[in-house]
N, C-alpha and C positions, 0 to 999 in steps of 0.2 A: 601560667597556662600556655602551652604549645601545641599550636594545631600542624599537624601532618595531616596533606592534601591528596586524595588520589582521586585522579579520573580517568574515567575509562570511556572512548568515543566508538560506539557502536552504529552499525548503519542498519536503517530499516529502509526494507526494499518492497517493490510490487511489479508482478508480472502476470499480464495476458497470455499465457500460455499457447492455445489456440488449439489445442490437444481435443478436447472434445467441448464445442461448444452445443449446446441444448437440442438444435437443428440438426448438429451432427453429434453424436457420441459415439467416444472411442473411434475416430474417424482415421487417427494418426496411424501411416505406416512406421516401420522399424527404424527406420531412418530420419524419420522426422521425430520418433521418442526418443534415441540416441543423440539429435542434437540440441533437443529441450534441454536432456539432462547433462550434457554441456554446459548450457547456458545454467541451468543453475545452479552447477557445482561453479563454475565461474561467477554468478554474482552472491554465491555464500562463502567464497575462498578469496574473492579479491579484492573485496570492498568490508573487510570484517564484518558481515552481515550478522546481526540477532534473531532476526526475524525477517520472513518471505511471506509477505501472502500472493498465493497463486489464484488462477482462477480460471476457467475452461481444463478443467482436469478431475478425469473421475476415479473410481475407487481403482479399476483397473491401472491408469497412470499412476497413484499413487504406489499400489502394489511396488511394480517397475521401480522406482522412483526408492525405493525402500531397499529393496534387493542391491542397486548401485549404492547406496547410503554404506549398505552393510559390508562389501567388498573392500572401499576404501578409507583408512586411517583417517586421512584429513576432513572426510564428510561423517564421520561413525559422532561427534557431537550432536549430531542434528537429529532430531525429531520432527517429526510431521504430525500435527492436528487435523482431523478429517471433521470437514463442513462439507459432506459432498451429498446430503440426501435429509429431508427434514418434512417425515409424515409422506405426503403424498409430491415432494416438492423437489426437483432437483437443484440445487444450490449451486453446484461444483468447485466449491473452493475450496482449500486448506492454508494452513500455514505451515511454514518450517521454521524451525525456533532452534537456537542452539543453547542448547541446556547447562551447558561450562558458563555463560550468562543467564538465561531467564529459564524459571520453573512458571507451567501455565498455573493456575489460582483457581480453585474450584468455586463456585458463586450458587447458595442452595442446591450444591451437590454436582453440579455440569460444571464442562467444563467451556462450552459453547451457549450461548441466547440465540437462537434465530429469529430474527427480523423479518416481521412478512405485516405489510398494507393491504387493506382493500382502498383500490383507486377506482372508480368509476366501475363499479361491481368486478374491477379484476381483484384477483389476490396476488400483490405482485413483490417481489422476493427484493427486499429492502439492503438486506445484509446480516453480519454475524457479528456478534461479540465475544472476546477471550480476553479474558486477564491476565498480566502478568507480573512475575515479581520478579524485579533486577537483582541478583544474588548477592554482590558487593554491597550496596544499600540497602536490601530490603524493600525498596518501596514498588510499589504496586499501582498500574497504570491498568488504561483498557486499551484495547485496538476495534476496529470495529472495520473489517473486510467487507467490498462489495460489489456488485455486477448488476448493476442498472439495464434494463432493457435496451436495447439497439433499435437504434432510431428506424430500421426500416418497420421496426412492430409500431412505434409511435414517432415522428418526425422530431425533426428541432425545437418545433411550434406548438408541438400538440401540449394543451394545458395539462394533460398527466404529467409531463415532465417536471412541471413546478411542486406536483404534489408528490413525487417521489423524495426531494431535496427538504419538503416540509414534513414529512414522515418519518427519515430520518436525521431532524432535528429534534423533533418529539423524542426521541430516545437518547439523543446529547443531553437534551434539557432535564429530561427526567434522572437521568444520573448527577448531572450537576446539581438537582433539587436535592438530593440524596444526600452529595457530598459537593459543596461547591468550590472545595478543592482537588477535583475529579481530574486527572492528566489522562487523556484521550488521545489518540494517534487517528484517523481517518485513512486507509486506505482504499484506491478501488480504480477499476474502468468504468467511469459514470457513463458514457456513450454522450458526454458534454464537458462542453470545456470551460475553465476556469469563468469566464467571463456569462456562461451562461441562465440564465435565470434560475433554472434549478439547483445550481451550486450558490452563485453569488447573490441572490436575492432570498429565495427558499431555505437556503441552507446556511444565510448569511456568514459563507466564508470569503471570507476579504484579504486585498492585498496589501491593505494597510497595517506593517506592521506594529505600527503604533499605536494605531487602534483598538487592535487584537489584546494589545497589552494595557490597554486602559479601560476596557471593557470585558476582562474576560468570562464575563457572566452571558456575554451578548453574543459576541464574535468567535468565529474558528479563523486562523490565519493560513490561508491556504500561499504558500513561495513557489507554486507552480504558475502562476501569474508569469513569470518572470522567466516563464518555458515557454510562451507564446513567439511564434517564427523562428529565422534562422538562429540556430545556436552555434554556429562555426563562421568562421570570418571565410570570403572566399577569396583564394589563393591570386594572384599572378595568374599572367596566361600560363598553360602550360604544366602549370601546378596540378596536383590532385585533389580532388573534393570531392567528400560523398555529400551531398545535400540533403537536409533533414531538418522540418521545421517544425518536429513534433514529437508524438508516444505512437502514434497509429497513422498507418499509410491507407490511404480507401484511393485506388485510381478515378474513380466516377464524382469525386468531388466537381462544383462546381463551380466554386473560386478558389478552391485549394484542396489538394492531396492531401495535407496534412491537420491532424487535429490532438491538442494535448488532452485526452479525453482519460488517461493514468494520470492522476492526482494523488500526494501524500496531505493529509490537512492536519493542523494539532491543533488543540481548544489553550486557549490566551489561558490557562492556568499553567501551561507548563515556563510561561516564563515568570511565574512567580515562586515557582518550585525552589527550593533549596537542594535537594537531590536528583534532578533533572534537569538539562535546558535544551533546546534547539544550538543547535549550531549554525550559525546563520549565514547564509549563499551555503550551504551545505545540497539544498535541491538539485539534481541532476538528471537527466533523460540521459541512461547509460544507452553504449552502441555496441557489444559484445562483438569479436567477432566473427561468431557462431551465427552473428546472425545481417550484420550488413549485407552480405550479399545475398541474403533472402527475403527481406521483408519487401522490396517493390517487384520481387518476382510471383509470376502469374501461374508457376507451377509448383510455389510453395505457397503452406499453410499460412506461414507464420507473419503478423502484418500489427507486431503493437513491440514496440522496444520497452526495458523496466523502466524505473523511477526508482529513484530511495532518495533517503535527506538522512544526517547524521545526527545523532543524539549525545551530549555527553552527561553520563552519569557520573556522581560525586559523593565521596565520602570522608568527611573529617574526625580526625580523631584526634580527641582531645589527651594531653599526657599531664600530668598533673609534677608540677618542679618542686620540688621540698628543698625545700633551702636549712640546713642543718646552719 
């Protein structure tokens, strides 16, 4: 028996858009949709992306966002899922997916779950779910997109925040009740950072990743831990440096501008998987550069750089040797 090995390393990515956030919708001038869709034709074209989940973008951006799709060869794979609007609820996220890799997975009939809590009699918008199947293997994962409230609605402190991180663990846990070989992907802009209670306690994702893989019934392993401060060494006098110690620039901070508040997390089953694993130091806070010289500028929108981590999926194929 001889096994032939193929793997194929795919990057999942996530981005804050900034396009129309809830407070503002459809806010973005022409110029600032022209260099979103930059940026995501550059983080689907240069980092083999599979999947993008977006967020601060409404049906209108997406529309946009379609039209350039359709124009150019190199982005005509990609697809967009629309999470932009759920009952009376604005969500605004989507994802892009490229379909030459993953078909979305319909789940009693949708192809989306919207994720909504009541937290202290709010009803407050958790996230989304989409399935999907890796074409080469077959196998079928979840992702679950999300956009946590912004701290100036609740603070750092305020104990909603811990029940946002337990609310959607409730829906990790319930899928893993289901199947406790459940490979789940975690994206989002929590408006918290890896270290914060509502991730790291609530939501118990850890940066232990040995942990993660001795308890994956327990733990998410979040490698965005490891995005916390400077990520660039700084030069010689004289040298060049853009300084960046994070996913999101806020100037009014008050011990720091900067916060890794874009997290990718995966549930410790995907390192037990046989046709999936993590690729590991794969996490990265990308710098595109459509967009350095605008995120600490006061007359642009834009003020959260992406995130992705790589996956490699795997397929063996057995040949069977006859020996005459």
């Amino acid at each position: 028996m001889e096994n032939n090995l193929y793997d194929k390393k795919i990057g999942i990515a996530w981005w804050n858009t900034a396009l129309s956030p809830s407070a503002a919708p459809d806010r973005s001038d022409e110029a600032s949709m022209q260099n979103a869709a930059l940026t995501i034709e550059q983080l689907l074209t240069s980092n083999n992306t599979g999947i993008l989940g977006l967020c601060e973008i409404s049906d209108s951006d997406i529309n946009k966002l379609e039209t350039i799709f359709s124009q150019k060869k190199e982005l005509s794979p990609y697809k967009i899922i629309r999470a932009t609007k759920h009952n009376t609820h604005n969500f605004n996220l989507c994802i892009c997916y490229n379909e030459d890799h993953f078909l979305p997975y319909k789940e009693e009939g949708k192809y989306t779950q919207f994720i909504s809590s009541m937290v202290l009699s709010s009803n407050v918008k958790i996230g989304v779910v989409v399935k999907f199947m890796e074409k080469l293997t077959s196998h079928i994962f979840s992702v679950i997109v999300s956009h946590w409230p912004s701290r100036i609605t609740n603070g750092e402190m305020h104990p909603t925040r811990e029940k946002y991180g337990g609310a959607l663990l409730s829906v990790v846990d319930a899928m893993r009740e289901k199947n406790k070989n459940e490979n789940i992907i975690l994206m989002g802009d929590y408006n918290d950072d890896p270290f914060a209670s509502s991730i790291f306690h609530s939501l118990q994702a850890t940066s232990d990743i040995d942990l993660a893989k001795l308890r994956p019934l327990t733990y998410l392993y979040n490698p965005f831990w490891s995005k916390l401060g400077e990520y660039t060494t700084h030069p010689m006098k004289g040298g060049k440096h853009y300084s960046a110690s994070g996913s999101y620039f806020y100037r009014g901070g008050q011990y720091t501008n900067w916060h890794v508040f874009d997290q990718i997390m995966i549930s410790g089953s995907i390192f037990h998987a046989t046709t999936i694993s993590y690729v590991e130091n794969s996490a990265e806070i990308l710098k595109p550069h459509t967009l350095t010289s605008k995120i600490k500028s006061t007359k642009e929108i834009f003020d959260h750089f992406p995130v992705k981590i790589d996956l490699l999926f795997r397929k063996i194929k057995y040949e069977q040797q006859i020996t005459l």
